[in-house]
C-alpha positions as CSV (number, residue, x, y, z in Angstrom):
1,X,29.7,6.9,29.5
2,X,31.7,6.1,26.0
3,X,31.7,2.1,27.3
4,X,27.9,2.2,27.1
5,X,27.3,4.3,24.1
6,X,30.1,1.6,22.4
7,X,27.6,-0.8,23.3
8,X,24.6,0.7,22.3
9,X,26.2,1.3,18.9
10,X,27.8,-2.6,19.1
11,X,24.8,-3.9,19.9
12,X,23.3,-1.8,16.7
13,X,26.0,-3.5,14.4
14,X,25.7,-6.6,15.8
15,X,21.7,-6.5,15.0
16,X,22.2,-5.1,11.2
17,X,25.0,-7.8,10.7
18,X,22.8,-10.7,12.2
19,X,19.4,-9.3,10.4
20,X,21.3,-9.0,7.1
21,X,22.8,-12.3,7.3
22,X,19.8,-14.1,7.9
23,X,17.3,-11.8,5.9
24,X,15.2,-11.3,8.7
25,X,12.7,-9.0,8.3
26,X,13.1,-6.7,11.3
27,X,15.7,-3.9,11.1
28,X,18.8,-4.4,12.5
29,X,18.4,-2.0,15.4
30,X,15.6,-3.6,16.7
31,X,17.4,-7.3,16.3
32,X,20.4,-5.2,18.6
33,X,17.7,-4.0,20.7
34,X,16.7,-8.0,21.3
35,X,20.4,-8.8,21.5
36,X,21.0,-6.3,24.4
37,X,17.9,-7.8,26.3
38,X,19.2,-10.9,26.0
39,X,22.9,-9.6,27.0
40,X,21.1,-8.1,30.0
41,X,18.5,-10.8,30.9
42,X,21.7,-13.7,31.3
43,X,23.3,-11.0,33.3
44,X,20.6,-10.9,35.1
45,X,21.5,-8.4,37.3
46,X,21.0,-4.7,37.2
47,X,21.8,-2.6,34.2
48,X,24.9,-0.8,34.1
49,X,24.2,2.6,35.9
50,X,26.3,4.3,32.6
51,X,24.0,2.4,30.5
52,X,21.0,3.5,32.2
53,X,22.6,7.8,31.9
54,X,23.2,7.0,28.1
55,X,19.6,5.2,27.5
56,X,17.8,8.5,29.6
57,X,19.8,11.2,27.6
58,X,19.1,9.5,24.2
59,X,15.5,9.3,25.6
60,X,15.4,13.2,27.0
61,X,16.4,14.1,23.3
62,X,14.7,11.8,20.9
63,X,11.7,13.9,19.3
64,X,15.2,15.6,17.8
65,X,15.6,12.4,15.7
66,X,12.2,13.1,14.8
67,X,13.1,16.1,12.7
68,X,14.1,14.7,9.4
69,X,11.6,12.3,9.3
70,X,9.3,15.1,9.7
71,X,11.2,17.4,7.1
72,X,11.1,14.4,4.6
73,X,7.1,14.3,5.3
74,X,6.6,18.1,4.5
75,X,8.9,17.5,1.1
76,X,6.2,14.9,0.0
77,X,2.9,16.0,0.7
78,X,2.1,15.6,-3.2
79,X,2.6,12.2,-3.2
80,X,1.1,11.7,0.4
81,X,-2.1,13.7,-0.9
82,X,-2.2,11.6,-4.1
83,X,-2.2,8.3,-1.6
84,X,-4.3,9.3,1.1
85,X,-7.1,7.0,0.6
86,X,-4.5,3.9,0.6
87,X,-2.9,5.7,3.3
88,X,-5.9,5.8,5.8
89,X,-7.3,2.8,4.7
90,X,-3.8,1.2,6.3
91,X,-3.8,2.8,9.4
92,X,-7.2,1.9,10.2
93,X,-6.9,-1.3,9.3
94,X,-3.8,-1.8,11.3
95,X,-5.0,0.0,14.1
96,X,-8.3,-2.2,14.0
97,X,-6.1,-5.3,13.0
98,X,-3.8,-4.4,17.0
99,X,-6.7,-3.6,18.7
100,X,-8.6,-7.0,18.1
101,X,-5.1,-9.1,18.6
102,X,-5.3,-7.4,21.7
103,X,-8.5,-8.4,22.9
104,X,-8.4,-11.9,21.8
105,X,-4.8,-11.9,23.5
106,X,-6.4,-10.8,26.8
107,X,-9.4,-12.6,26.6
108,X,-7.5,-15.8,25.9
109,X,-4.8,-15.2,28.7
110,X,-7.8,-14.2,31.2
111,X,-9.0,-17.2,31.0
112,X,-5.7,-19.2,31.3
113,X,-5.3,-17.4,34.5
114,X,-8.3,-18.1,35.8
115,X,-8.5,-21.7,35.1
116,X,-5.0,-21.7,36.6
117,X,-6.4,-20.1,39.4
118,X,-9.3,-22.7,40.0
119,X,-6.9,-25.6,39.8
């Protein structure tokens, strides 16, 4: 169980180090994330069953790293009530923004599939 929590937290360090480095734009756990895909995918077997134990407890008990986040909301609802026109207009313009990529996407691999299929 420690082997795989050092390499979930490795992994971590390794994507803050490499997203620093080269000033990616993506936070460094989600660059580890991609490294640990990529670790697994040339393995290309199985994941470790520890891993798998460590990912599902950190899964069971993630709304508890939602608490702070929350707290830090609840400290700020001034300044999130003095924004909330920007604020909305964001989300639904990203959400409007994701769910037309996502047509287009579909519609465009649709029909890659199905002229894929017809040859």
């Amino acid at each position: 169980m420690i082997a795989a929590l050092t390499l979930l937290l490795a992994c971590q360090l390794a994507g803050e180090i490499v997203a620093r480095a080269l000033g990616l734009p993506l936070p460094g756990p989600v660059v580890g994330l991609i490294l640990l895909a990529a670790g697994l995918l040339v393995r290309g077997a199985e994941p470790p069953a520890e891993l798998v134990a460590v990912a599902d407890g950190l899964l069971r008990n993630l709304g508890l790293l939602f608490v702070p986040a929350a707290v830090g909301v609840v400290l700020h609802l001034d300044l999130l009530a003095r924004a909330a026109a920007p604020i909305a207009l964001a989300i639904l313009a990203g959400t409007l923004a994701a769910i037309g990529f996502t047509g287009l996407l579909t519609a465009r691999l649709l029909r890659s599939r199905s002229s894929h299929d017809a040859a």
